[in-house]
C-alpha positions in Angstrom: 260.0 113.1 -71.0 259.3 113.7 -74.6 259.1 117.1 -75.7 258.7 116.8 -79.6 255.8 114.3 -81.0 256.9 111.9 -82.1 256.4 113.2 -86.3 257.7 116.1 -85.3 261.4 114.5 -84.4 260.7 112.6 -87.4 261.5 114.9 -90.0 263.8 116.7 -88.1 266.2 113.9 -88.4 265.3 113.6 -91.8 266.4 117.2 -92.7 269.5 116.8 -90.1 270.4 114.0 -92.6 270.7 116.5 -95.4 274.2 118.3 -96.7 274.8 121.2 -94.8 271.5 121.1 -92.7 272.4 121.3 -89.3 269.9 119.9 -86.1 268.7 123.6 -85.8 268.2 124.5 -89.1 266.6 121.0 -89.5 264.2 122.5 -86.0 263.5 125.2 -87.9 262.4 123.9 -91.3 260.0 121.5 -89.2 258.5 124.0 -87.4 257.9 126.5 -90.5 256.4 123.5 -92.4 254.0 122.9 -89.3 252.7 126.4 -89.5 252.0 126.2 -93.0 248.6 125.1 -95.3 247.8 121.9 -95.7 248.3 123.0 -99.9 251.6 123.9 -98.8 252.5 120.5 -97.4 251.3 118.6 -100.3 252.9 120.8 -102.7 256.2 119.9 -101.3 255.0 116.2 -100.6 254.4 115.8 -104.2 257.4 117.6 -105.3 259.4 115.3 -103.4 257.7 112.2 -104.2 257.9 113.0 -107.7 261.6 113.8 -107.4 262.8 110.5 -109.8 259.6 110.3 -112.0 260.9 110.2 -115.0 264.4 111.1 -114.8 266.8 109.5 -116.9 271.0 109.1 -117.1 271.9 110.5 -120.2 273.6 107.4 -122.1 276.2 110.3 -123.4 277.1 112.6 -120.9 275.7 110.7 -117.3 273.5 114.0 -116.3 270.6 113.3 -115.0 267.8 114.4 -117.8 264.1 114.2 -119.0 265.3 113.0 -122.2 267.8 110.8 -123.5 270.0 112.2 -124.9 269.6 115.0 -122.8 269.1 118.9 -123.6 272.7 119.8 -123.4 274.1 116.7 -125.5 271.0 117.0 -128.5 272.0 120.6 -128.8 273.2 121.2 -132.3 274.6 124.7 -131.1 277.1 123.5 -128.6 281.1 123.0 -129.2 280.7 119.3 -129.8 284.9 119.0 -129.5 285.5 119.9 -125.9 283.9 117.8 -122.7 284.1 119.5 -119.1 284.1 116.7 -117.2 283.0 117.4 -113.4 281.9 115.2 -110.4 277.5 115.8 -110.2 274.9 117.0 -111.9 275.0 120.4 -109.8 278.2 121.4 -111.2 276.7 121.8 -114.6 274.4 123.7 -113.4 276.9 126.4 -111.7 279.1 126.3 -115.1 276.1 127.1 -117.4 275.0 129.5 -114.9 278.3 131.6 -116.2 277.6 131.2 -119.6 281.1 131.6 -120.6 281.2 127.4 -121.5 279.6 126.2 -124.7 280.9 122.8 -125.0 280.0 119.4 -123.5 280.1 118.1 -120.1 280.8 114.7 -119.0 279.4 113.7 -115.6 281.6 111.3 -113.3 279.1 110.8 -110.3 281.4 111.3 -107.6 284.7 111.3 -107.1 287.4 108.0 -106.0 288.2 107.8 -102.6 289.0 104.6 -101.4 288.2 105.5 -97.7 284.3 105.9 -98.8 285.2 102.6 -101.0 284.6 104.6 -104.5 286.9 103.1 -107.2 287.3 104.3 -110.6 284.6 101.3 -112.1 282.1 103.2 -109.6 282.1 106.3 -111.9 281.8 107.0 -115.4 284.8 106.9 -116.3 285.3 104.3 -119.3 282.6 106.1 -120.8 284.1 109.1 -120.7 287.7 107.3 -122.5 285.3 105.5 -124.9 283.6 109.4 -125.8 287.1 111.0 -126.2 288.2 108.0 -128.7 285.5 108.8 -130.9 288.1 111.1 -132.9 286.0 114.3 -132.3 287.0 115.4 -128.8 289.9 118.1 -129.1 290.3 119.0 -125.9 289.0 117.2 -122.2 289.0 120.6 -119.4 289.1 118.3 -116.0 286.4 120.5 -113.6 287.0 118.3 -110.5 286.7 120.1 -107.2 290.0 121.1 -105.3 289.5 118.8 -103.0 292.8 115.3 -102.4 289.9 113.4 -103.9 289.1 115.6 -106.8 292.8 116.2 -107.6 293.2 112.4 -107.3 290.4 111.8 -109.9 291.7 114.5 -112.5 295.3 113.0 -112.2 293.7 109.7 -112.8 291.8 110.7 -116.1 294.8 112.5 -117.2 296.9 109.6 -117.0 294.4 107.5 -118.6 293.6 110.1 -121.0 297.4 111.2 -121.8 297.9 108.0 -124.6 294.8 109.3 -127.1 296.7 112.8 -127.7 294.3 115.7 -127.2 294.6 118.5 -125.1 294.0 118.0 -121.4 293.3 121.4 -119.2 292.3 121.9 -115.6 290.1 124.7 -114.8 291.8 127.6 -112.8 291.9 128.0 -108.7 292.7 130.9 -106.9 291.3 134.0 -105.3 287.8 134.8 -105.4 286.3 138.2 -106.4 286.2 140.6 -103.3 288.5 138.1 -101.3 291.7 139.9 -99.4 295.1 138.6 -100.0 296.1 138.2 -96.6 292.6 135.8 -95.5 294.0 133.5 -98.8 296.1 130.3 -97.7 299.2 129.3 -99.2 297.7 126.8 -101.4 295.3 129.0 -102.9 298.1 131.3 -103.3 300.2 129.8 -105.2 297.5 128.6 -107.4 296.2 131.9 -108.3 300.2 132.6 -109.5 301.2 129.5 -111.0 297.9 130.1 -112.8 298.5 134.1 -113.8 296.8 134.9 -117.0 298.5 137.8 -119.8 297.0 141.1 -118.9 
């Protein structure tokens, strides 16, 4: 016996299909969406649909922009000698959000793992080594997550990297603010020592 039209179940799956949106949460955003205005729905419809309209890759950095170059790479105020280079588009957003990093930022678009089949010619990777050989770039930070295929990736552009001569850093990992030393596991541990700053 069906329970849930057929619509309905639709877009639940839809939303279960979604990072971190489980078949509940998926129930519930359904079932909020039914109960609201027909303006509502289209609103979001719209917003959706028009998700890609006009986005570009920026041809320098590979963030997703309105403009090409995009806003960060045109801006005559940034540190035009140091590229962050991370995995998506949403880590630039969370670094800016700080404000403490005025430089570039070099998106990869993932990360290599050969179980998901993502080799290095899947990212942008030869166009970050053809950016650093321009003679301007002083130092590369490697903002990969923590993850085996994040540390894979940064090793990899290291290694690749290591020949042109310019300073290669990793951001920091440890303990976050508020977190208790004895919830911490050994691997984030020793990170936050090996990578003690002068107080």
């Amino acid at each position: 016996m069906k329970i849930i039209p057929q619509n309905v179940q639709n877009l639940i799956d839809e939303f279960s299909r979604l990072p971190g949106i489980g078949p509940k949460t998926a129930e519930r955003l359904t079932f909020y969406l039914l109960r609201s205005s027909e303006k509502d729905l289209n609103s979001l419809g719209n917003a959706v649909l028009d998700l890609k309209k006009d986005l570009k890759t920026c041809s320098i950095c590979s963030n997703i922009a309105e403009n090409d170059p995009c806003y960060i790479c045109d801006d005559s105020q940034r540190e035009n000698t140091c590229i962050c280079v991370v995995e998506e588009p949403l880590d630039v957003v969370a670094i800016e959000k700080t404000g403490k990093f005025q430089g570039l930022y070099h998106v990869l678009g993932g990360v290599i793992s050969p179980i998901e089949g993502v080799g290095p010619e899947d990212l942008f990777i030869k166009e970050l080594v053809q950016r650093t050989k321009s003679g301007e770039i002083e130092e590369i930070i490697l903002a990969t997550n923590p993850s085996i295929e994040g540390e894979a990736t940064a090793l990899y552009i290291q290694k690749l990297l290591a020949p042109l001569n310019i300073k290669i850093t990793r951001i920091a990992r440890g303990l976050p603010v508020g977190g208790d030393l004895e919830y911490a596991d050994e691997v984030t541990l020793s990170r936050a020592i090996e990578g003690r700053l002068d107080y």
